[in-house]
Structure formats: structure tokens, C-alpha cells
C-alpha atoms as one frame of an Amber mdcrd trajectory, in Angstrom:
protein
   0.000   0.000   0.000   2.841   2.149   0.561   4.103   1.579  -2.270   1.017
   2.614  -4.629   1.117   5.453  -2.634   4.597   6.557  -3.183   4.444   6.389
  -7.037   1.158   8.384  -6.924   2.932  10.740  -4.778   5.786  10.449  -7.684
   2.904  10.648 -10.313   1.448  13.600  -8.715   5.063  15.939  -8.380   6.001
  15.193 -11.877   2.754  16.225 -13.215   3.019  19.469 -11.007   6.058  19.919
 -12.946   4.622  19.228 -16.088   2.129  21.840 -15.937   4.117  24.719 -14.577
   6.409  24.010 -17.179   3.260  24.326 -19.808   2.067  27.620 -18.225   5.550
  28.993 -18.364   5.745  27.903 -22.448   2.110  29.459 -22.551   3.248  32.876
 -21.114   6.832  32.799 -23.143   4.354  32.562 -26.308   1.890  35.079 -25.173
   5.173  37.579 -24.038   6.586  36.937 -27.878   3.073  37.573 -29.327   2.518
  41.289 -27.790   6.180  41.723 -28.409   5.795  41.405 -32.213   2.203  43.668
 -32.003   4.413  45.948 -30.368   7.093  46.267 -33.068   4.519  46.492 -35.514
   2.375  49.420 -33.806   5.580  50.953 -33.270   6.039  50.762 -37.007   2.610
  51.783 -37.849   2.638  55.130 -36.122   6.151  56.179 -37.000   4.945  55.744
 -40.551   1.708  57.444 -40.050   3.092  60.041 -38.145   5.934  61.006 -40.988
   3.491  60.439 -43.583  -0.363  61.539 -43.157   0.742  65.600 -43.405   1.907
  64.324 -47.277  -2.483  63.752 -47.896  -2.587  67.712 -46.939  -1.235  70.477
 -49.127  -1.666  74.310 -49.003  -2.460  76.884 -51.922  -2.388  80.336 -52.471
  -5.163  82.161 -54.020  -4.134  84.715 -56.752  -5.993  86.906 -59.141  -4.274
  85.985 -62.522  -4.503  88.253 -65.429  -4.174  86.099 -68.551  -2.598  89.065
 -70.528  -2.083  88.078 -73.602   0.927  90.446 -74.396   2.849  89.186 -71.267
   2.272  85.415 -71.886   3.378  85.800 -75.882   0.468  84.807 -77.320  -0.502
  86.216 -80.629  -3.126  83.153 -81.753  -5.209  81.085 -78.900  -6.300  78.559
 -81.436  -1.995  77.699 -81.307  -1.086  74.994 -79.248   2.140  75.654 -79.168
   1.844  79.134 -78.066   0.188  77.925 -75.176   2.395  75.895 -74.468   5.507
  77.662 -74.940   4.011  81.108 -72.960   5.173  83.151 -70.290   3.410  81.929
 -67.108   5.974  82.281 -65.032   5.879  86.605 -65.750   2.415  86.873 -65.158
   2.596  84.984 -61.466   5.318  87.126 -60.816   3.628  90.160 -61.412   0.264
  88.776 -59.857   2.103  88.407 -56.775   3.967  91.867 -56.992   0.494  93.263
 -57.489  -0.715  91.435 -54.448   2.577  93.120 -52.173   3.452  96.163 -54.284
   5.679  97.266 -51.060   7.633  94.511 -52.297  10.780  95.878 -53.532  14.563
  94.722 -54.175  15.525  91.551 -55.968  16.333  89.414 -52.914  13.002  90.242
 -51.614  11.319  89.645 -55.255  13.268  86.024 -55.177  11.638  85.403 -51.723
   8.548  86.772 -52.565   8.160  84.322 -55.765   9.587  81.297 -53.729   6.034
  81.396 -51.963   4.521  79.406 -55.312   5.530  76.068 -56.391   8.050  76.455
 -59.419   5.771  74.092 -61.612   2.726  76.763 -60.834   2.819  77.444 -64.372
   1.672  73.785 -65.169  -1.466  74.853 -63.701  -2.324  78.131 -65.719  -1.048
  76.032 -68.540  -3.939  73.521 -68.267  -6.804  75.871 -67.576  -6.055  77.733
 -70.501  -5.959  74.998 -72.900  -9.183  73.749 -71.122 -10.809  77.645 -71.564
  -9.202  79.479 -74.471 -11.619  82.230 -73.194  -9.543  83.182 -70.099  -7.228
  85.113 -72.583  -7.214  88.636 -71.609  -9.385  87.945 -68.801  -8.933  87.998
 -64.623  -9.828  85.001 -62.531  -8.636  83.603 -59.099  -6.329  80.609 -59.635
  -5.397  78.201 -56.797  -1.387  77.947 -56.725   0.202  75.139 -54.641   2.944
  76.629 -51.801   6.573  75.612 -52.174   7.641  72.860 -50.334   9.576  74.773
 -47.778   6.373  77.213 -47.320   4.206  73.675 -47.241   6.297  72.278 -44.625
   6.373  75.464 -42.453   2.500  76.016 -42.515   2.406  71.657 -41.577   5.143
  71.810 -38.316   6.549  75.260 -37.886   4.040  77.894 -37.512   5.324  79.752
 -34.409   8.723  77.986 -34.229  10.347  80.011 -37.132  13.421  79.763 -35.119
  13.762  75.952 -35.623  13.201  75.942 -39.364  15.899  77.734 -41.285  14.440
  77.312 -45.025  11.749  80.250 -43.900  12.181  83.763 -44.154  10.746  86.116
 -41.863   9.425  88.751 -44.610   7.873  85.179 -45.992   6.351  84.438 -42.566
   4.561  88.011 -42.730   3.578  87.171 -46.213   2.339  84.520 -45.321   0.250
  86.262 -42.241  -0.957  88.810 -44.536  -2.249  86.113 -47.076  -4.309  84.038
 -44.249  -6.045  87.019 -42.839  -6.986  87.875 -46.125  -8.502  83.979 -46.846
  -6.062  83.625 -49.753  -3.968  80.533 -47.842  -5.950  77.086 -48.382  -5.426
  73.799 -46.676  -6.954  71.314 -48.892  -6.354  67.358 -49.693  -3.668  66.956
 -51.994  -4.869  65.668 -54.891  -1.534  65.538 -56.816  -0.071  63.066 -54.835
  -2.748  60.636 -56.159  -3.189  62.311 -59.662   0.706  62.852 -60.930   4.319
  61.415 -61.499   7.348  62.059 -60.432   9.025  64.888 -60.117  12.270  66.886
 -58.814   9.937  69.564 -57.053   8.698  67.605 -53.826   5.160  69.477 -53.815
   4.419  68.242 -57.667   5.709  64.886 -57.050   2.962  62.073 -57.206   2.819
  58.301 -57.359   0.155  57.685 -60.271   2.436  56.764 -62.455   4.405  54.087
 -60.281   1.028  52.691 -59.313   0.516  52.071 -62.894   3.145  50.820 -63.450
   2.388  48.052 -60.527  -0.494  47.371 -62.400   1.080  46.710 -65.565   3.918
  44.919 -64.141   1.178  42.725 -61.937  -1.252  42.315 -64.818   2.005  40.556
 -66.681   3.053  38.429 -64.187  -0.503  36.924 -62.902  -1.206  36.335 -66.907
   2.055  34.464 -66.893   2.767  32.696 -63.450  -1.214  31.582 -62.445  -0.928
  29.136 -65.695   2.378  28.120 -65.834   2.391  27.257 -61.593  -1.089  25.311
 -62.056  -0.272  23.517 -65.458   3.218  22.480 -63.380   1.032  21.722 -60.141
  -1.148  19.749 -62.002   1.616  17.410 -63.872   3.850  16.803 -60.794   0.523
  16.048 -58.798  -1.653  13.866 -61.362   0.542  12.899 -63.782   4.536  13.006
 -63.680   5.692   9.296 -62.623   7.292   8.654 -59.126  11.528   9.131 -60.183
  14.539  10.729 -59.449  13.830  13.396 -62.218  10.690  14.232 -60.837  12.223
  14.388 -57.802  15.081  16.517 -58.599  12.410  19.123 -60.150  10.551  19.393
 -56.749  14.048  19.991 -54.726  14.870  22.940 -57.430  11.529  24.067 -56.940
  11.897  24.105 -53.262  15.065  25.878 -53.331  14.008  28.589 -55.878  11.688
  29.538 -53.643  14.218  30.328 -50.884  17.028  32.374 -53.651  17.122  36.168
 -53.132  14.977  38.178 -55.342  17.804  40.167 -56.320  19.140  36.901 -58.475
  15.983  36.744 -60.611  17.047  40.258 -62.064  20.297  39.299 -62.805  18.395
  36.125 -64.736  16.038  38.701 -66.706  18.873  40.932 -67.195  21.011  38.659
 -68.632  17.859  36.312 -70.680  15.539  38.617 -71.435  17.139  42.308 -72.008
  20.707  40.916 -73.205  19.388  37.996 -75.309  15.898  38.859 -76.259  16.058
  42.070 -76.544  13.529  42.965 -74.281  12.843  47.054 -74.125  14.690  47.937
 -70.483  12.478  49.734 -67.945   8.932  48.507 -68.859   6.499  46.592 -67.338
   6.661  43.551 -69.748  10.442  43.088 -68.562   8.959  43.721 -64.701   6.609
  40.653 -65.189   8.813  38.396 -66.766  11.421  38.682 -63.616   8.668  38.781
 -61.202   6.896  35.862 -62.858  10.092  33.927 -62.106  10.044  35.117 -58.896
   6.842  34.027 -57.869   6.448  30.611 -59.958   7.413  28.689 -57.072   5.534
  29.803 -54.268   2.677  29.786 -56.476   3.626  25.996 -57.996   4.127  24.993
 -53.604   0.537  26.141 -52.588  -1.356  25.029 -55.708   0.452  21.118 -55.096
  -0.757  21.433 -51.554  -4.042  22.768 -52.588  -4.348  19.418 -54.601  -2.665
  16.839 -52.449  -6.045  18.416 -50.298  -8.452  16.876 -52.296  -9.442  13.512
 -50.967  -8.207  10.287 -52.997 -11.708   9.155 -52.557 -12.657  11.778 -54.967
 -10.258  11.128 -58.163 -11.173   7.068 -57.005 -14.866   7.992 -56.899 -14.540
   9.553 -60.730 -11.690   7.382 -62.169 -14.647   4.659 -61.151 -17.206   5.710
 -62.979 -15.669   5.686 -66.303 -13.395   9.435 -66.104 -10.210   9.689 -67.653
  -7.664  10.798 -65.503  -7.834  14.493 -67.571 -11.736  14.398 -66.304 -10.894
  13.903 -63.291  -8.533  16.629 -62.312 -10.447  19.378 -64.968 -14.049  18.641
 -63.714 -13.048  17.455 -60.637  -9.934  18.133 -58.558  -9.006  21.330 -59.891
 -12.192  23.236 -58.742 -11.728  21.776 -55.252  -8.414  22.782 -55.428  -9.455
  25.871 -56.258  -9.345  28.308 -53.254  -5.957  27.633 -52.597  -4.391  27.510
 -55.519  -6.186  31.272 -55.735  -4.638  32.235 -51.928  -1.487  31.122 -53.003
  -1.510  33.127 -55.717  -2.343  36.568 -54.280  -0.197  35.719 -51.599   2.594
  35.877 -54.661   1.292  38.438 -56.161   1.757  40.221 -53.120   5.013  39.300
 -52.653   5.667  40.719 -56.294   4.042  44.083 -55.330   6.534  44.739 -52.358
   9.827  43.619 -54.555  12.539  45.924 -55.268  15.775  44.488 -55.767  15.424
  42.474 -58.810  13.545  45.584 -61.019  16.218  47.908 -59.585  18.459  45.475
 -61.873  16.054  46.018 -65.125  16.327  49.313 -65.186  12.718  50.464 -63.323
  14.811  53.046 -61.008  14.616  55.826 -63.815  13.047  58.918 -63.226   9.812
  58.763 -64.985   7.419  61.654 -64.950   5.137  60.254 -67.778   2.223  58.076
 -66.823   2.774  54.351 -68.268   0.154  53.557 -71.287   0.997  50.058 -71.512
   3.489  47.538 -70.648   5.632  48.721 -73.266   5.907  52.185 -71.664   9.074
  53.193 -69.526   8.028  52.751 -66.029   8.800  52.105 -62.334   6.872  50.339
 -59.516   5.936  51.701 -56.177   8.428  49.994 -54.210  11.059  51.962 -56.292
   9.238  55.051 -56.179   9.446  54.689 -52.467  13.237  53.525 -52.509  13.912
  56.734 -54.631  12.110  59.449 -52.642  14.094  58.221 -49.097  16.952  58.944
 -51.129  16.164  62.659 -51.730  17.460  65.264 -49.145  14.503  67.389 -49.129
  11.821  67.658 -46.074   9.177  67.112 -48.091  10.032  64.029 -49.744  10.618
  62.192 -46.492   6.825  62.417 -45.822   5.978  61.946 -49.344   7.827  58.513
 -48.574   5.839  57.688 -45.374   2.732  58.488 -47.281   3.660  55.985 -50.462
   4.655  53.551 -47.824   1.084  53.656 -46.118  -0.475  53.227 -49.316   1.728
  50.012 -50.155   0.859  48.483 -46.990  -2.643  49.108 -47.606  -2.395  47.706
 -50.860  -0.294  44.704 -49.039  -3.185  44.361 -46.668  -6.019  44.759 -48.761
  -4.720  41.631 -51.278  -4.201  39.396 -48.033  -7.297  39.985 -46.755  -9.451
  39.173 -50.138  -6.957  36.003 -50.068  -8.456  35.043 -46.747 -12.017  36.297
 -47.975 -11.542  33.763 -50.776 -10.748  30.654 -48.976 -13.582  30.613 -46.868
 -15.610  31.190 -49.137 -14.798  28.845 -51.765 -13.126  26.000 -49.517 -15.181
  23.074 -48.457 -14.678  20.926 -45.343 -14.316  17.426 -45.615
């Protein structure tokens, strides 16, 4: 009787042991879990606290006078003379008009600096939208400089901690709010332009057309190729050494650095082929390579899914094997062959490294037309705005990095969206 007892007693201190040792794992995992949240929340409101002043932008109201003498033009119906006229002169003299006490060239240069340099862009447009404005007076909405932008954002009252300002520009500035000529509004060119050297006329339209491009290339190229290959290595390819020797290579592709698929479209497809550098088609291709195994890995497991008793249910009533994967397996397989491919396409949104190696780090200012068109992605755009020293640009990259992440987010989520509602539980 002793005995029993003592090896309960035993029984009963070992599981003791047992189970503070599982509480301890428990709270190690819980400690890690919060500690990741953390990092990311942390990373979250640095970036939305550098980047949501970018979704802001200020103007200046200004009474133009379209004079036709001053802007060169002689015919309206000329394209080129609008084009080619003086815009610049008649802001300069709007705003001399608006602070005729403004005298001296140094305070002329400062007084001008209040506008964006690419104002003109804007009295360009209207004109060639309104021929009629020639010779006419109207109040046109000018976008600030990016020094003045960033000022009226963080440094209204701390002049002394921003050097780029000038104090006549700060009364200027006064002058023009009490008056209701300074507007804060939502800054439509960040969402409506391209690139650009001037930080307050840069946009990222035109990288997030390229993405599309570049993404409408590779899911037209990888979705088949990865299923068809899924498919054959699943249903059909015999039980070797070849076969497996293709699903080691395909295991270990998906582990390379990006950065090695652009030196593989670099070298194939704009050294051999011929491929025009800098475009979207060459973007797809690399990315295509890029994302043809993670895509071929989740569509196999997607199929190996699908219970035998379903291929043995249709091979048994009379199928051919080619029945029995089209009409069968493959729509089971379905939803995750479809996760697995956002999930890559995804992946392919965020890359960098291997289009920085096809060229897509120009400077392109023109919107992409089609995937012929010069081009860069947003993950570039992003990577070349951190690089620039100005103020302005540094939110400007915050901003593009929210919108990525949303993107990011957005195409992970309808992943998830699609797998539950298209799987079915066995």
C-alpha cells in the first residue's frame, strides 16, 4: 500500500512539474506575441506620423490676369503658343500686385519662392481647357513651395527651428491668411501625378501604374504556368529521381534572393531577347520567375487536399484521368491555388531588388500607357524618394509607404475572404 502510494505521490510531483512548465511555455508565447504587435504598432505610427501631413497640401489664391501680351500669345487657337508662354511673368507680377511694397531683388526672389516652381503647369492647363480666359482675370489656386508647405504643416510659431523660412515670408504669409487667400486642402496631386524633382508636384500615379502593368504581366504568366506544373507533378509526372530533382529545385528557388531573378532577366531577357529595359513587360517576366514557385508549392498542396476518394470515386465511374482533375480536382483545389496566388502576387508588389536590376529606377514623370511604356513600380518610387534630401520628400515617402501596406493588406485579406468562401470541409 505504501508503495502505490509513493508512485502516486511520484505521479502527482512530476505532473506538477509538467504543468508549470506548460504555463511557463504558454506565457513565453503570449510575451513573444505582444512583443511582435508591439514592433509592428511601433512601425505603424512612425509611418503614419511622418506620412499623413503628405495627404494635406496648401495653396495660395491669386488673381491671374491672362494678358495676352505678357504670356506671348498672338493666336489662342496655337497649341504651341500655349504651351511655350510666359506663365511664369504673369505669377510674378500677380504676386507683386498682391505686395506692391515689395521691392529689391532678394526680396522679389523670396517673394516668388512662396509658389511652387511648376505653378505654371497649372495656368497652362486651364487655358488649354478655356481658351476664353485670354485677356481675362480670374482667381487661380497655386500650390505653396515645399519649404512654405512644410512650415505652414510643423513650424508655424517655431520660425526659429526651421531655417528654409524667411521672416518677410512668414509676414507674407500672415498677410495672405487674414486675407482667406492661404488654403489647406487634400492633396490631390499626390494621387493624380508622377514624379518629379519639385517635392510638392511629385505624385505616385504613375508608379502605381506601373504596378499594375507589371502585376497584370506576371498573374497572366505565373497563375498558368504554376497550375499547369502543379497539375503534372501532382496527377501525372511518374514517381523518379527526375521528378524528384524538379521538386528539390523548386523548393530551393523559392528560398534564392529576389535580387538573383534580375540578374536572370537581365542577362535572358534584355541581353538575349532584346527585351525594351524599364517597362512593365520586362517587370513581369522577372517577377513571374520570382513568384512561380511559391505559387507551384501552394497550388500542389491545394491538390494533395483533395481527398483520394474523390479522383477514385470519378476514375470509377468511367473518367479519364484528364476528367478527373479538370471537372473534378481542380475546382476543389481551387481556393488555394487562388490564396497562393495573391499571396505571390503580393510578394511581387513589395519587390525591389530584382527591377532595380532592369532598369525600373529611372526617373519617370510620364504616366505608363501600356506595358511597353518606360516605367517604375511603387516599391522603387518609395526607394527613390528616401533617397532625396529634401523635407518634403521624407513624408511623401511615409505616405507611399502607407499606401503600399494598404495595398499589401487589402490583397491578403481578399486572399483570406476567398478561402472561406470557396473552400469546403471534408
Amino acid at each position: 500500500m505504501s508503495e502505490v502510494k509513493s508512485t502516486i505521490e511520484k505521479v502527482n510531483a512530476g505532473l506538477g512539474k509538467r504543468y508549470r512548465s506548460e504555463k511557463m511555455f504558454q506565457w513565453f508565447g503570449i510575451i513573444s506575441i505582444c512583443f511582435g504587435l508591439l514592433c509592428v504598432l511601433a512601425l505603424f505610427f512612425d509611418i503614419i506620423g511622418k506620412g499623413h501631413s503628405a495627404f494635406k497640401h496648401h495653396s495660395i489664391e491669386i488673381p491671374i490676369m491672362f494678358d495676352a501680351d505678357k504670356l506671348g500669345i498672338t493666336d489662342i487657337n496655337d497649341t504651341k503658343q500655349i504651351y511655350s508662354a510666359n506663365y511664369d511673368g504673369v505669377i510674378k507680377a500677380s504676386l507683386r500686385e498682391l505686395f506692391p511694397n515689395v521691392s529689391g531683388r532678394t526680396e522679389k526672389r523670396k517673394l516668388y519662392k512662396l509658389v511652387s516652381n511648376g505653378s505654371y503647369l497649372t495656368l497652362q492647363k486651364m487655358l488649354l481647357e478655356d481658351p476664353s480666359l485670354l485677356n481675362q482675370t480670374t482667381e487661380v489656386q497655386l500650390i505653396t513651395d515645399d519649404d512654405i508647405d512644410t512650415y505652414l504643416k510643423h513650424f508655424v510659431g517655431k520660425e526659429s527651428e526651421f531655417e528654409r523660412i524667411h521672416a518677410e515670408q512668414v509676414e507674407w504669409l500672415a498677410t495672405l491668411r487674414e486675407e482667406g487667400r492661404l488654403i489647406s486642402h487634400f492633396n490631390t496631386v499626390f494621387f493624380q501625378a508622377g514624379d518629379s524633382r519639385e517635392p510638392e508636384q511629385a505624385g505616385i500615379f504613375a508608379a502605381l501604374m506601373g504596378s499594375f502593368y507589371t502585376l497584370i504581366v506576371t498573374l497572366c504568366l505565373s497563375f498558368p504556368i504554376a497550375v499547369a506544373a502543379a497539375v503534372y507533378l501532382e496527377e501525372f509526372a511518374p514517381k523518379n529521381k527526375w521528378t524528384d530533382l524538379i521538386e528539390v529545385n523548386i523548393n530551393n528557388l523559392a528560398a534564392v534572393p529576389s535580387i538573383i531573378f534580375g540578374l536572370l532577366g537581365l542577362a535572358i531577357f534584355i541581353s538575349f531577347f532584346g527585351v525594351p529595359r524599364s517597362t512593365p513587360l520586362v517587370g513581369g517576366f522577372v517577377l513571374t520567375l520570382m513568384t512561380l514557385p511559391t505559387i507551384i508549392i501552394s497550388s500542389r498542396a491545394a491538390i494533395k487536399s483533395v481527398p483520394p476518394s474523390i479522383r477514385e470515386a470519378a476514375l470509377g465511374i468511367g473518367a479519364s484521368r484528364m476528367q478527373m482533375v479538370t471537372h473534378h480536382v481542380l475546382p476543389l483545389s481551387l481556393p488555394g491555388m487562388l490564396t497562393g496566388t495573391i499571396i505571390g502576387m503580393a510578394q511581387a508588389l513589395g519587390e525591389t531588388a530584382p527591377l532595380l536590376m532592369i532598369g525600373m529606377i529611372a526617373f519617370i514623370v510620364d504616366i505608363p500607357g501600356s506595358v511597353t511604356d518606360p516605367a517604375t513600380v511603387l516599391p522603387v518610387q518609395i526607394f527613390l524618394w528616401s533617397d532625396s534630401p529634401e523635407r518634403a520628400f521624407t513624408e511623401k515617402t511615409s505616405a507611399a509607404i502607407m499606401v503600399l501596406l494598404a495595398f499589401l493588406i487589402a490583397m491578403n485579406a481578399f486572399a483570406i475572404y476567398m478561402r472561406k468562401r470557396l473552400e469546403k470541409r471534408w
